[in-house]
N, CA, C and O atoms as a CHARMM CRD file, in Angstrom:
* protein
*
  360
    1    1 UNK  N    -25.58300  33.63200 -49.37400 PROA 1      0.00000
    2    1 UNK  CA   -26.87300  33.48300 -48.74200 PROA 1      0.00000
    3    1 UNK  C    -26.66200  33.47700 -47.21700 PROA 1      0.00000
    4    1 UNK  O    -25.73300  32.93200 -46.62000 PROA 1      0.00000
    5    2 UNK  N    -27.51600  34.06300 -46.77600 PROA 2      0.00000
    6    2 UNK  CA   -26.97900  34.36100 -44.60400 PROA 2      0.00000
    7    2 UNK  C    -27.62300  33.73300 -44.03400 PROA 2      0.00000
    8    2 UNK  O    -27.68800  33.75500 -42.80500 PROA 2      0.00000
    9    3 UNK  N    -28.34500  32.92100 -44.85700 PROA 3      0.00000
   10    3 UNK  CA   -29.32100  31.94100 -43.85300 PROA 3      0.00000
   11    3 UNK  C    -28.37300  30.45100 -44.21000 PROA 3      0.00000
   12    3 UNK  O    -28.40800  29.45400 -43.48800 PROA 3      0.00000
   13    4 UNK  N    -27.67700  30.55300 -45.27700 PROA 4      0.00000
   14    4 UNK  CA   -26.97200  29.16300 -45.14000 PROA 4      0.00000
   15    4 UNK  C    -25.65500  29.37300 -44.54900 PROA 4      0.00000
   16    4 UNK  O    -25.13800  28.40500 -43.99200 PROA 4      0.00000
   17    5 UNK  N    -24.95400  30.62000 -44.58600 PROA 5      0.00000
   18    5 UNK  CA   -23.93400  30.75200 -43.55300 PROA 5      0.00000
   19    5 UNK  C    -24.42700  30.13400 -41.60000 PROA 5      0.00000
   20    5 UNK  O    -23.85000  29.29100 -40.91300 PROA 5      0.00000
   21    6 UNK  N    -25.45700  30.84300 -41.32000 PROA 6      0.00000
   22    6 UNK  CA   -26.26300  30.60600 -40.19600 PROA 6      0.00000
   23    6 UNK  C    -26.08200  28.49400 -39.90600 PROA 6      0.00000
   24    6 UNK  O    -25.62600  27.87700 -38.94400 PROA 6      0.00000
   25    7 UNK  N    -26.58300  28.07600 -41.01500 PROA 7      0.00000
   26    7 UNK  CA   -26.95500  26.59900 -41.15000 PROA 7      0.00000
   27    7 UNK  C    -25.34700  25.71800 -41.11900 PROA 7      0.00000
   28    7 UNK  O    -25.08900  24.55300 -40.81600 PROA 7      0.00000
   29    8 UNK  N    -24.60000  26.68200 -41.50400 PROA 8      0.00000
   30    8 UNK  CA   -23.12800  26.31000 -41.80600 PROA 8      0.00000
   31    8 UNK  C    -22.67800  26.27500 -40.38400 PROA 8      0.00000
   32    8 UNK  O    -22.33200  25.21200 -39.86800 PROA 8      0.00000
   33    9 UNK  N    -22.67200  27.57400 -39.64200 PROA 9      0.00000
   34    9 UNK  CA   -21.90100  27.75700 -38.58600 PROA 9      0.00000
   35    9 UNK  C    -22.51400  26.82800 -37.19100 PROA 9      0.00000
   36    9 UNK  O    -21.98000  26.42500 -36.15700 PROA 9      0.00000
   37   10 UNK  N    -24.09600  26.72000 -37.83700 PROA 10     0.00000
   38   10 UNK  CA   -24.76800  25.80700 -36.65200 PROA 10     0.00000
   39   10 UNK  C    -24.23100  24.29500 -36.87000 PROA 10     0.00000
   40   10 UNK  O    -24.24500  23.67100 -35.80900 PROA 10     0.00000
   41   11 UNK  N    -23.86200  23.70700 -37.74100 PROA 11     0.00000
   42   11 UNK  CA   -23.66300  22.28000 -38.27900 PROA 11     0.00000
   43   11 UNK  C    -22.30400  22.19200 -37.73000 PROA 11     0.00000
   44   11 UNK  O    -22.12900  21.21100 -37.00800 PROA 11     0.00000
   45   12 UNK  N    -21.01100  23.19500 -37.93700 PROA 12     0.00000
   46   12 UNK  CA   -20.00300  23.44900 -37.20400 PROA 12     0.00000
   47   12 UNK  C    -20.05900  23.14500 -36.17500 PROA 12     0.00000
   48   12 UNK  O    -19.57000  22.10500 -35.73500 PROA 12     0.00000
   49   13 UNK  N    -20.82300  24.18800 -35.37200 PROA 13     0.00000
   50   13 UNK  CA   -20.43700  24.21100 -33.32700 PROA 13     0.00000
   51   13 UNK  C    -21.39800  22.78900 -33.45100 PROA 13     0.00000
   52   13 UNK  O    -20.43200  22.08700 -33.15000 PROA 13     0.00000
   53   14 UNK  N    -22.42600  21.84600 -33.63200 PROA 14     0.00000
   54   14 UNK  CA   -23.30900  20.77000 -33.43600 PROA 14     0.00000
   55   14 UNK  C    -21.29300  19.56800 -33.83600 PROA 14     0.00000
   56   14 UNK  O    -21.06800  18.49000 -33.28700 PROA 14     0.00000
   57   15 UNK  N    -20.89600  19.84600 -34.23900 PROA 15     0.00000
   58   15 UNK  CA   -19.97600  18.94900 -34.65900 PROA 15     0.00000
   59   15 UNK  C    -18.79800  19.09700 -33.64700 PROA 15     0.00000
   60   15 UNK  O    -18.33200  18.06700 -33.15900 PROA 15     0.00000
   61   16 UNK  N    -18.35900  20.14000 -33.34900 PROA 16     0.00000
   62   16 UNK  CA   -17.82400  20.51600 -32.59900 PROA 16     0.00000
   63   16 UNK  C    -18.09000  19.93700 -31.14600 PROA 16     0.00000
   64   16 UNK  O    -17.23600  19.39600 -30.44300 PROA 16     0.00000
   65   17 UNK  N    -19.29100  20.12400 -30.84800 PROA 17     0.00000
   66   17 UNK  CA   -19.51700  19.71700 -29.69600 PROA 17     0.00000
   67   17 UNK  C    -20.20300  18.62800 -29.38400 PROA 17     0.00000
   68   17 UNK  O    -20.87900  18.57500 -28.35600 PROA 17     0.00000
   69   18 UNK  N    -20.07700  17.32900 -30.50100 PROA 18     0.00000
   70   18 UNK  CA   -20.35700  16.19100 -30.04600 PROA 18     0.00000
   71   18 UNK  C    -18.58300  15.82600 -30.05100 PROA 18     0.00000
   72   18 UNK  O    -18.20100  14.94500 -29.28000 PROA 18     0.00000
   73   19 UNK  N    -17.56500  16.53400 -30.93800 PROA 19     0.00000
   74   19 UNK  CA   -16.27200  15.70900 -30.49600 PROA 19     0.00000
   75   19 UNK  C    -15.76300  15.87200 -29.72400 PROA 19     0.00000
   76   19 UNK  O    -14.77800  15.19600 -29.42700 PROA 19     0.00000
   77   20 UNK  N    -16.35600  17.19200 -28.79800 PROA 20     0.00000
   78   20 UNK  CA   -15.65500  17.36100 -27.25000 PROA 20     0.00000
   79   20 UNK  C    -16.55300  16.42800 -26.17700 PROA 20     0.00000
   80   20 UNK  O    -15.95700  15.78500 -25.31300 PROA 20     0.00000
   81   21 UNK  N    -17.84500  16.39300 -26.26600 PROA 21     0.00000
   82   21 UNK  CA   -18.42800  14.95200 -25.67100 PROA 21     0.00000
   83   21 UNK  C    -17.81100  14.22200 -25.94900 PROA 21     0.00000
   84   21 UNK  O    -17.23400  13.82600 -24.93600 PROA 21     0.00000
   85   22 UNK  N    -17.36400  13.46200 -27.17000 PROA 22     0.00000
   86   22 UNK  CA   -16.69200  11.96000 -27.26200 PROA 22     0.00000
   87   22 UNK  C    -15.17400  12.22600 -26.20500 PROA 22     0.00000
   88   22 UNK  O    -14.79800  11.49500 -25.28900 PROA 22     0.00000
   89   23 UNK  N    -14.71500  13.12000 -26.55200 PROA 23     0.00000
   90   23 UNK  CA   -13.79400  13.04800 -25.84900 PROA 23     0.00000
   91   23 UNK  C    -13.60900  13.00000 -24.03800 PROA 23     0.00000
   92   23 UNK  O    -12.86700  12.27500 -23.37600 PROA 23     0.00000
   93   24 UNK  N    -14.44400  13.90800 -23.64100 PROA 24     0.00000
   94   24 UNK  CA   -14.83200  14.13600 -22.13400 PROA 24     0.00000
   95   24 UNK  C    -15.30700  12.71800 -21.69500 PROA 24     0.00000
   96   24 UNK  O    -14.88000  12.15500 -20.68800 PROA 24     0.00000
   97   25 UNK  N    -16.29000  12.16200 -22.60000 PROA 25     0.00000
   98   25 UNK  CA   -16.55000  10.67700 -22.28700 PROA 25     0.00000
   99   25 UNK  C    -15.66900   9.78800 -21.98500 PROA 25     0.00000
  100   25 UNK  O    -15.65000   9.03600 -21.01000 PROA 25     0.00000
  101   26 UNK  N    -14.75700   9.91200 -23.04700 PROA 26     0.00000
  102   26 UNK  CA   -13.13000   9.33200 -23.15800 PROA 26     0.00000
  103   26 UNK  C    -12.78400   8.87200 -21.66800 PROA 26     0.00000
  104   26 UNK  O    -12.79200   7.86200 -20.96400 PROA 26     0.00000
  105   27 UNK  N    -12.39100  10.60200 -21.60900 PROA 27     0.00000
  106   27 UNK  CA   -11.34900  11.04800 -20.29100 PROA 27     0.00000
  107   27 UNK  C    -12.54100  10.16100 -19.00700 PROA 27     0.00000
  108   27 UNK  O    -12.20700   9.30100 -18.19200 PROA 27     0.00000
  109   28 UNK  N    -13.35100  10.50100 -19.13400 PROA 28     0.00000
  110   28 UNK  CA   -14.55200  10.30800 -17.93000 PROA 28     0.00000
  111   28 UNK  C    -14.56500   8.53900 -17.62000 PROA 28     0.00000
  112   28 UNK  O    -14.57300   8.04600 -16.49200 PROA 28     0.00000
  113   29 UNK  N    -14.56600   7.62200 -19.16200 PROA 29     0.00000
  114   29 UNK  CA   -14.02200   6.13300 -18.82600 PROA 29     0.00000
  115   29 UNK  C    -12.96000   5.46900 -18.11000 PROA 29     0.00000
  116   29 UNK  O    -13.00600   4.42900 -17.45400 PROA 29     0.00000
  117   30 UNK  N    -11.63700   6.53600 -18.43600 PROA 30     0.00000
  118   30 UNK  CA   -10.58900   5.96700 -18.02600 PROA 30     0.00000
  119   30 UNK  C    -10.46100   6.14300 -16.86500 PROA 30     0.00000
  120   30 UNK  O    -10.01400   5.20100 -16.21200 PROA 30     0.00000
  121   31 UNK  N    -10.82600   7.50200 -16.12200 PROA 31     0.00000
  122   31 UNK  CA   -10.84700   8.21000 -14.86600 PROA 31     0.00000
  123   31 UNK  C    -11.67400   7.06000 -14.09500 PROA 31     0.00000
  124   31 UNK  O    -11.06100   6.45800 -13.21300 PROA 31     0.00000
  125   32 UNK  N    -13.08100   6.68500 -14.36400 PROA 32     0.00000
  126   32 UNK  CA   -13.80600   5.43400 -13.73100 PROA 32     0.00000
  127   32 UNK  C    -12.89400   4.42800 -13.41000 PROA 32     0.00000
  128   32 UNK  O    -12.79400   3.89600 -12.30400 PROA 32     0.00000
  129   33 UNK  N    -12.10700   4.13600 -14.58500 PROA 33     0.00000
  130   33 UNK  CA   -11.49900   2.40800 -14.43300 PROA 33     0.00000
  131   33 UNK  C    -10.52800   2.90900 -13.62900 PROA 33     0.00000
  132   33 UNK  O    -10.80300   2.57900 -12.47600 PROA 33     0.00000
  133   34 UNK  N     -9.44200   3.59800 -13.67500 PROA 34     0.00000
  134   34 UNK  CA    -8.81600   4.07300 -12.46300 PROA 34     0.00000
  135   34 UNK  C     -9.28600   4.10400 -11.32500 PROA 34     0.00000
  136   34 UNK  O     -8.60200   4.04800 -10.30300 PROA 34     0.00000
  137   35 UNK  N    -10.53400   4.19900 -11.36700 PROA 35     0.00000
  138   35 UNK  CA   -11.13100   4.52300  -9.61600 PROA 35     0.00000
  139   35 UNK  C    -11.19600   3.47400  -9.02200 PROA 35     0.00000
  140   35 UNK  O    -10.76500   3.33600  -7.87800 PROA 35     0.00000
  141   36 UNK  N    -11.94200   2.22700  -9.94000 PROA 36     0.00000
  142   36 UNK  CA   -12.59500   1.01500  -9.71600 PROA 36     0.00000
  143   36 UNK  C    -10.90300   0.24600  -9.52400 PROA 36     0.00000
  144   36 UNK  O    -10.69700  -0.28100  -8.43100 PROA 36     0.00000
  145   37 UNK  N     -9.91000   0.20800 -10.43700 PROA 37     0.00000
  146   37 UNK  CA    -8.89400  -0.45000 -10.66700 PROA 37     0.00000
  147   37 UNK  C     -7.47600  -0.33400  -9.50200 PROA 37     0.00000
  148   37 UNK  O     -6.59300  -1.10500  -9.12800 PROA 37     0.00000
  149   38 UNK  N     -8.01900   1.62600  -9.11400 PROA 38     0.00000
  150   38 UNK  CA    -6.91700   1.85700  -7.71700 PROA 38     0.00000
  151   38 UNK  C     -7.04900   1.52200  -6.92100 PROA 38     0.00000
  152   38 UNK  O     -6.34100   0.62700  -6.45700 PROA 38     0.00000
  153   39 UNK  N     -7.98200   2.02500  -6.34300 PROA 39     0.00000
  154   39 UNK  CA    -8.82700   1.02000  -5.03500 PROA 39     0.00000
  155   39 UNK  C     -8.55800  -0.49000  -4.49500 PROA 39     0.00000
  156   39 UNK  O     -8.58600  -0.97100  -3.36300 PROA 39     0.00000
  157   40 UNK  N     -8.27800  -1.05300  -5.81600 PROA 40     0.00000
  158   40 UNK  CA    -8.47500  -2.76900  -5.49900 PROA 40     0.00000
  159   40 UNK  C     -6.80600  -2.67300  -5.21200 PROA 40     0.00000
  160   40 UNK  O     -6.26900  -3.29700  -4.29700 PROA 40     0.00000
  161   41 UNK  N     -6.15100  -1.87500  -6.05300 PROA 41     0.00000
  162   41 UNK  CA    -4.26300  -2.15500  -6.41800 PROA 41     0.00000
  163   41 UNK  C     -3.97600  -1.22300  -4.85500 PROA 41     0.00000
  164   41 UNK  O     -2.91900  -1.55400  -4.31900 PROA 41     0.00000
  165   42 UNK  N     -4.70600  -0.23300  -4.16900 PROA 42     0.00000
  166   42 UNK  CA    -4.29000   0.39400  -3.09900 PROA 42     0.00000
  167   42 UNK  C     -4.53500  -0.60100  -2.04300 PROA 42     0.00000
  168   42 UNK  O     -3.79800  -0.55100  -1.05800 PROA 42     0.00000
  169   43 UNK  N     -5.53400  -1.57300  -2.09900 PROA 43     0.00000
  170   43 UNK  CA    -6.08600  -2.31800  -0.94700 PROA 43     0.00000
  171   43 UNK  C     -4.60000  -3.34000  -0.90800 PROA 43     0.00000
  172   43 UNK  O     -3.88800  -3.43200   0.09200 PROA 43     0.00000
  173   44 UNK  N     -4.37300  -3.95900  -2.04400 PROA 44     0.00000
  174   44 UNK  CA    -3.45800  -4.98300  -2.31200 PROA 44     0.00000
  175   44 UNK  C     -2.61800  -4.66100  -1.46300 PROA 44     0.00000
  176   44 UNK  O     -2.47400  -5.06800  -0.31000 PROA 44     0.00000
  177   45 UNK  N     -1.68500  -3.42800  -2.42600 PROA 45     0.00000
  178   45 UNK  CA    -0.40300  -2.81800  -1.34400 PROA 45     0.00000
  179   45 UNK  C     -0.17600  -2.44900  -0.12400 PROA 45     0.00000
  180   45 UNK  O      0.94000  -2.31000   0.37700 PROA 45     0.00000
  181   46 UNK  N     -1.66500  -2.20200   0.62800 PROA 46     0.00000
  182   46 UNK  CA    -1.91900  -1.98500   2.04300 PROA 46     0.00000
  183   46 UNK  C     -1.42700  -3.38300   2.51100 PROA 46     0.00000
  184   46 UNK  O     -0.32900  -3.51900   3.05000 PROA 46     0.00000
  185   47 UNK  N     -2.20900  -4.33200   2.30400 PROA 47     0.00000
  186   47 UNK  CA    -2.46200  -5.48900   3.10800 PROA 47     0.00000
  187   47 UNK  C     -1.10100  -6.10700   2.64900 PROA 47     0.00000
  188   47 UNK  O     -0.85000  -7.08400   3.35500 PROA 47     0.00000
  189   48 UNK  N     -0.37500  -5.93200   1.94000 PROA 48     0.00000
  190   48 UNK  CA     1.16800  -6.54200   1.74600 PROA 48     0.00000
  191   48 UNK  C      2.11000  -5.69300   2.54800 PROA 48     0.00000
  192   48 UNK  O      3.09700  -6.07100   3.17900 PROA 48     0.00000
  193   49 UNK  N      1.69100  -4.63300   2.43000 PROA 49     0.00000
  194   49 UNK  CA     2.64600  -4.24800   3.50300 PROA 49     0.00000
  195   49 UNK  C      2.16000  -4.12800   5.25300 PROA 49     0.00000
  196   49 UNK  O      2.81300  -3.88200   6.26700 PROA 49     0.00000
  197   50 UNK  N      0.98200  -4.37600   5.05700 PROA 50     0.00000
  198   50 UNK  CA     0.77100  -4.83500   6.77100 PROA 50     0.00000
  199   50 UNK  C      1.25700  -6.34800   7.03500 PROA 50     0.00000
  200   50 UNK  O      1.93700  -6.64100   8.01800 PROA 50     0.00000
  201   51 UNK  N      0.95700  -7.03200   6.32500 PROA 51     0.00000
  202   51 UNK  CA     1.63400  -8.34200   6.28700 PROA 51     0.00000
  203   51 UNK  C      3.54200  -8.46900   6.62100 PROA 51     0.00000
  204   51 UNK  O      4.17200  -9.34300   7.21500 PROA 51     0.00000
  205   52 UNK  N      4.12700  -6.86400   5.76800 PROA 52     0.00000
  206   52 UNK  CA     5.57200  -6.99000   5.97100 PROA 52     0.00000
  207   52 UNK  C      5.55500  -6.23900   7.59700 PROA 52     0.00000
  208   52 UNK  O      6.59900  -6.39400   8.23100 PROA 52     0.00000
  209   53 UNK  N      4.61400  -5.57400   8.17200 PROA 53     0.00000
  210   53 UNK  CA     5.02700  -5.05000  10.02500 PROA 53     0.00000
  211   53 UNK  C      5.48700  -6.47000  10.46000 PROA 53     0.00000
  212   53 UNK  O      6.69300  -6.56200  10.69100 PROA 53     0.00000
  213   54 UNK  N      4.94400  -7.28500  10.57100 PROA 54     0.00000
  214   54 UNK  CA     5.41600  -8.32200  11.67100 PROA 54     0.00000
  215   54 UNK  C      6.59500  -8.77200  11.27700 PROA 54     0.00000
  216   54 UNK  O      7.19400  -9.18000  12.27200 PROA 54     0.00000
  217   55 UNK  N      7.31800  -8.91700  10.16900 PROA 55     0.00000
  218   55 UNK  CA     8.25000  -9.90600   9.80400 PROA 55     0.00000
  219   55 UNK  C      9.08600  -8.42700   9.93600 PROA 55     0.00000
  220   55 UNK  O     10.17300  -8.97400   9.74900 PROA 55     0.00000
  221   56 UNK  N      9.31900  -7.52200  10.04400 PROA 56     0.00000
  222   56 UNK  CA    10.44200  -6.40800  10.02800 PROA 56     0.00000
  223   56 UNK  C     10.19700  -5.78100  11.54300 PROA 56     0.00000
  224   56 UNK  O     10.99100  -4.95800  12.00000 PROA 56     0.00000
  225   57 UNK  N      9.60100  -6.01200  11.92500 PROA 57     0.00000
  226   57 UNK  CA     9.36300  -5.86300  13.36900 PROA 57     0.00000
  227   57 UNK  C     10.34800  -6.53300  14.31400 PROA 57     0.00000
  228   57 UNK  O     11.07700  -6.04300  15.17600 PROA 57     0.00000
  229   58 UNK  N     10.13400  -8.03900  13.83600 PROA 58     0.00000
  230   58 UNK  CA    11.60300  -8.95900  14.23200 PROA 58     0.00000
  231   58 UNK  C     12.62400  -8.66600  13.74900 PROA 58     0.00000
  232   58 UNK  O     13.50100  -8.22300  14.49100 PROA 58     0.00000
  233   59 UNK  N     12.90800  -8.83100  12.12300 PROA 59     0.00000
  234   59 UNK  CA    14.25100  -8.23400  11.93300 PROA 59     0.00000
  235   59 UNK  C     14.70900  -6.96200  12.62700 PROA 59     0.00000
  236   59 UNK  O     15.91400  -6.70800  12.63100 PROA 59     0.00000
  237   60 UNK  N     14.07500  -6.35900  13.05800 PROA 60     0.00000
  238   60 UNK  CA    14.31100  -4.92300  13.57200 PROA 60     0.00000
  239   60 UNK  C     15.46200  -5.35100  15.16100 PROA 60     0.00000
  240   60 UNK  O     16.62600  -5.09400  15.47100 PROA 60     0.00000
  241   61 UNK  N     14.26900  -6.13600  15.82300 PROA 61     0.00000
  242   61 UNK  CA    14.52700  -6.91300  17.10200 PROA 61     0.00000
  243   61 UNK  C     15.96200  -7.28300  17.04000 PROA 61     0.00000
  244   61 UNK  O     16.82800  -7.06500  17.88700 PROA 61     0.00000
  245   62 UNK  N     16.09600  -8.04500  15.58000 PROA 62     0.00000
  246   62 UNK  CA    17.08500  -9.19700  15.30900 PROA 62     0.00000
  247   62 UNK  C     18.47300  -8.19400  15.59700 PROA 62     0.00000
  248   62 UNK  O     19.43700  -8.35500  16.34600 PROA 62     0.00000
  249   63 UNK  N     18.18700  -7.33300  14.85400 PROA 63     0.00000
  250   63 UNK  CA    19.50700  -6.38300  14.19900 PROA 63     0.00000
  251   63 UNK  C     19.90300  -5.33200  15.70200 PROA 63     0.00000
  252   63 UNK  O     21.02800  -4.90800  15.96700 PROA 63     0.00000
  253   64 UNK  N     19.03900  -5.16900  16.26000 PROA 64     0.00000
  254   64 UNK  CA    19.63000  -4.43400  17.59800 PROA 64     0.00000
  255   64 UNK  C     20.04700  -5.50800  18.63800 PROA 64     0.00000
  256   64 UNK  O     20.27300  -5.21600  19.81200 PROA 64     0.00000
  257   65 UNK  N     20.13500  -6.74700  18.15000 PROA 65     0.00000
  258   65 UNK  CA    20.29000  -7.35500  19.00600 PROA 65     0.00000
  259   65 UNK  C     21.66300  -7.70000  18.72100 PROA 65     0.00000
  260   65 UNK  O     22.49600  -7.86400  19.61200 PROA 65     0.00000
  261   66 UNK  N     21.95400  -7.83500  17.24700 PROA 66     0.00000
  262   66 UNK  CA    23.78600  -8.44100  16.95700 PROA 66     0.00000
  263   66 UNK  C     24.82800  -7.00900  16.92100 PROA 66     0.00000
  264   66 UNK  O     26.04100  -6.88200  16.75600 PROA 66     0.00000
  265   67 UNK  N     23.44700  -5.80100  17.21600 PROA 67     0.00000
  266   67 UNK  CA    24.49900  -4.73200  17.50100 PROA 67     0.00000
  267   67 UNK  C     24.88000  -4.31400  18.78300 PROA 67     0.00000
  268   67 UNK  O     25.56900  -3.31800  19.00000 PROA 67     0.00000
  269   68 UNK  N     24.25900  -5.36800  19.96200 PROA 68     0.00000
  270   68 UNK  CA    24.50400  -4.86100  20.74400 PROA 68     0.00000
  271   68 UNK  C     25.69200  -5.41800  21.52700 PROA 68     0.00000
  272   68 UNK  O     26.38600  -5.11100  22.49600 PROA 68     0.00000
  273   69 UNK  N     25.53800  -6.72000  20.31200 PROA 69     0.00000
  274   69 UNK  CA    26.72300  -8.33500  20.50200 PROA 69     0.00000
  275   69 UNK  C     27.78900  -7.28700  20.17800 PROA 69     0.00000
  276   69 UNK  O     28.72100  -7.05400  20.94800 PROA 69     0.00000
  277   70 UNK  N     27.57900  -6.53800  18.76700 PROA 70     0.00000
  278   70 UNK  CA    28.95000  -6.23300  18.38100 PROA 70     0.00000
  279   70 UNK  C     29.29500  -5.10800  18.99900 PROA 70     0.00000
  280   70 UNK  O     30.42700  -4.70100  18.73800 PROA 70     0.00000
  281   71 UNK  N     28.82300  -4.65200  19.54400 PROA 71     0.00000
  282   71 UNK  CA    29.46600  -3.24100  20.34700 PROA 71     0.00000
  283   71 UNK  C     30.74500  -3.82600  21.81500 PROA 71     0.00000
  284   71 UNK  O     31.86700  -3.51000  22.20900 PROA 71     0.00000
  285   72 UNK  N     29.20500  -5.23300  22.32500 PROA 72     0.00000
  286   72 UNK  CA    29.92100  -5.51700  23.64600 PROA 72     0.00000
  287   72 UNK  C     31.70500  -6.45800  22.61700 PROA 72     0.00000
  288   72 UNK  O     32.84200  -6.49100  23.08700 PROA 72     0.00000
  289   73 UNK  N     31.25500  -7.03700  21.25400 PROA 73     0.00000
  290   73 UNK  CA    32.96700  -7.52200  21.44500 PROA 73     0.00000
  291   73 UNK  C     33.55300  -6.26100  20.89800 PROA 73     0.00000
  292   73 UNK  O     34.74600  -6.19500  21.19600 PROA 73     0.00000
  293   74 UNK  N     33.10300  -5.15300  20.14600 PROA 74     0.00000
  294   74 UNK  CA    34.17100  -4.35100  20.12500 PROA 74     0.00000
  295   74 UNK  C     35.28400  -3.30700  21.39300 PROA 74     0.00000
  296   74 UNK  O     36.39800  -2.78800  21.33200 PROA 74     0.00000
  297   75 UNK  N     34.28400  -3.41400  22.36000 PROA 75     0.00000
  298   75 UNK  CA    34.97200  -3.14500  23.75700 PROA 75     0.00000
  299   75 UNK  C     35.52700  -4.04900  24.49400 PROA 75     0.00000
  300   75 UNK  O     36.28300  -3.66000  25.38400 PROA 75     0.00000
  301   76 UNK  N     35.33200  -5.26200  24.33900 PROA 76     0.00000
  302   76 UNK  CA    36.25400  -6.34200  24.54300 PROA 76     0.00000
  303   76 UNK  C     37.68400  -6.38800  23.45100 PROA 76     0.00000
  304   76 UNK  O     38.82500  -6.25500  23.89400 PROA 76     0.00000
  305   77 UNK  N     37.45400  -6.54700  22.33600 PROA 77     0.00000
  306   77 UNK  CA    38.59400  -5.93100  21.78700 PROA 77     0.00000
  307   77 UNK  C     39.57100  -5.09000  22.11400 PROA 77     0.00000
  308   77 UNK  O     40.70100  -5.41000  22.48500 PROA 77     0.00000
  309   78 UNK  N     39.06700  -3.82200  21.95600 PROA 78     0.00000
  310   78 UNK  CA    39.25300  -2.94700  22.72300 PROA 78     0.00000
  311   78 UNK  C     40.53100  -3.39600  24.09800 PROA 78     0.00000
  312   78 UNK  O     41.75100  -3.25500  24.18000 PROA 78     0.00000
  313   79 UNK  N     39.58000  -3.91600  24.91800 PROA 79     0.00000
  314   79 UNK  CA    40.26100  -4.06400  25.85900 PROA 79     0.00000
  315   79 UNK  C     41.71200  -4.62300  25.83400 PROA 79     0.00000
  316   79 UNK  O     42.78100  -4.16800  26.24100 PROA 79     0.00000
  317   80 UNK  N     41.29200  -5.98500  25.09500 PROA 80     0.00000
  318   80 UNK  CA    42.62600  -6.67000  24.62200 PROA 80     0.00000
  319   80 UNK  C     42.99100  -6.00000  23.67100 PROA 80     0.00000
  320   80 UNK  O     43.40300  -6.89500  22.93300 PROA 80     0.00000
  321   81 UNK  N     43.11000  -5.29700  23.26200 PROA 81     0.00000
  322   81 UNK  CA    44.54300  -4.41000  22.17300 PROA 81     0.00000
  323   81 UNK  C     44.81600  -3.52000  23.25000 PROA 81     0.00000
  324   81 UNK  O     45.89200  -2.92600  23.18100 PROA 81     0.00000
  325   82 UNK  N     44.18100  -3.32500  24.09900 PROA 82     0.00000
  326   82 UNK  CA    44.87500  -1.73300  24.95600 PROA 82     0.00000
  327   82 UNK  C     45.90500  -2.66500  26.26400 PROA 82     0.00000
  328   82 UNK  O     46.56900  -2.06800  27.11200 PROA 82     0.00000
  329   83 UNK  N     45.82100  -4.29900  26.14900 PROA 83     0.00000
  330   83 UNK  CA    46.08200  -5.14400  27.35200 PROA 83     0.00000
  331   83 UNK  C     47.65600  -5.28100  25.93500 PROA 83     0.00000
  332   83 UNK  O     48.55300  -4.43800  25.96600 PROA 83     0.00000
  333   84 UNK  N     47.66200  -6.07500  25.20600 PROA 84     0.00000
  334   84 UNK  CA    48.42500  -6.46900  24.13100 PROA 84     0.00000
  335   84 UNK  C     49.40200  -4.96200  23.67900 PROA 84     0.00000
  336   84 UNK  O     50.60400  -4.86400  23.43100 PROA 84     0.00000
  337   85 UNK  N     48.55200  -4.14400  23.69900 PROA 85     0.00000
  338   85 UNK  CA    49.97200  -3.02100  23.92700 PROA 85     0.00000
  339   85 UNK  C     50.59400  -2.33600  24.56000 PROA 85     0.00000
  340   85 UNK  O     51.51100  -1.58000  24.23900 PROA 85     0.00000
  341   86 UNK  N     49.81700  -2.70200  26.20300 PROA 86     0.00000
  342   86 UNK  CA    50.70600  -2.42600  27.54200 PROA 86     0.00000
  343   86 UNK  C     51.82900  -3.23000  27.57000 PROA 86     0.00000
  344   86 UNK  O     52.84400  -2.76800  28.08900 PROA 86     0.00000
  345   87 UNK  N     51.84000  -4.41800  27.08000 PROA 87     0.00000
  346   87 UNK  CA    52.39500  -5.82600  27.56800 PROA 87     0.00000
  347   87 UNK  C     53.81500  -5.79800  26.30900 PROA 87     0.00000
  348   87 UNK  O     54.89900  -6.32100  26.56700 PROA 87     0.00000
  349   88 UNK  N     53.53700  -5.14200  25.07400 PROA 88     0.00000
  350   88 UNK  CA    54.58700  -4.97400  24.26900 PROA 88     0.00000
  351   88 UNK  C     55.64800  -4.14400  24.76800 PROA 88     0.00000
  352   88 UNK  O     56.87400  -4.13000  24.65900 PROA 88     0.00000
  353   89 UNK  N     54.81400  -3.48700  25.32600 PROA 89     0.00000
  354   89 UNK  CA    55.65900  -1.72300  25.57800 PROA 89     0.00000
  355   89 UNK  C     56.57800  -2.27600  27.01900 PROA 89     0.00000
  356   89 UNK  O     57.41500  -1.39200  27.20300 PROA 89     0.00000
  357   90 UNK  N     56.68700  -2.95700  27.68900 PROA 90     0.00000
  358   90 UNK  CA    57.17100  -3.75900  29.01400 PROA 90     0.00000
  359   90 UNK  C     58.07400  -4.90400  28.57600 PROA 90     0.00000
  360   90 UNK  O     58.56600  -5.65800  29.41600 PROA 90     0.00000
């Protein structure tokens, strides 16, 4: 009968295309809560790491500062090993 093939193939694509709605809906929920959920987790990680500028700002300070200790005793060193092996060699 071609009128119930017709009724067949319409009941098909009607089925068909409420399970690609459920699904798009799906995708379309999770995509929301991501939006709503990144936002708050992007704000977080901002403001924790603006919170870490000041405290690495100093360490930064800190660390060019014991390198500049250790440079001046490694040329003091320096000096005395180049004094300590004039003085052997004599």
């Amino acid at each position: 009968n071609p009128i119930r093939k017709v009724v067949n193939l319409l009941q098909q694509m009607q089925q068909k295309v409420t399970e690609e709605g459920e699904k798009e809906k799906e995708l379309y929920d999770k995509f929301m809560c991501w939006c709503k959920t990144g936002s708050s987790d992007l704000d977080a990680s901002m403001s924790a790491a603006e919170g870490k500028i000041g405290s690495l700002g100093s360490e930064i300070e800190a660390a060019e500062q014991k390198k500049a200790q250790d440079e001046s005793d490694l040329k003091q060193h320096q000096i005395d090993r180049d004094a300590a092996i004039k003085a052997m060699n004599e």
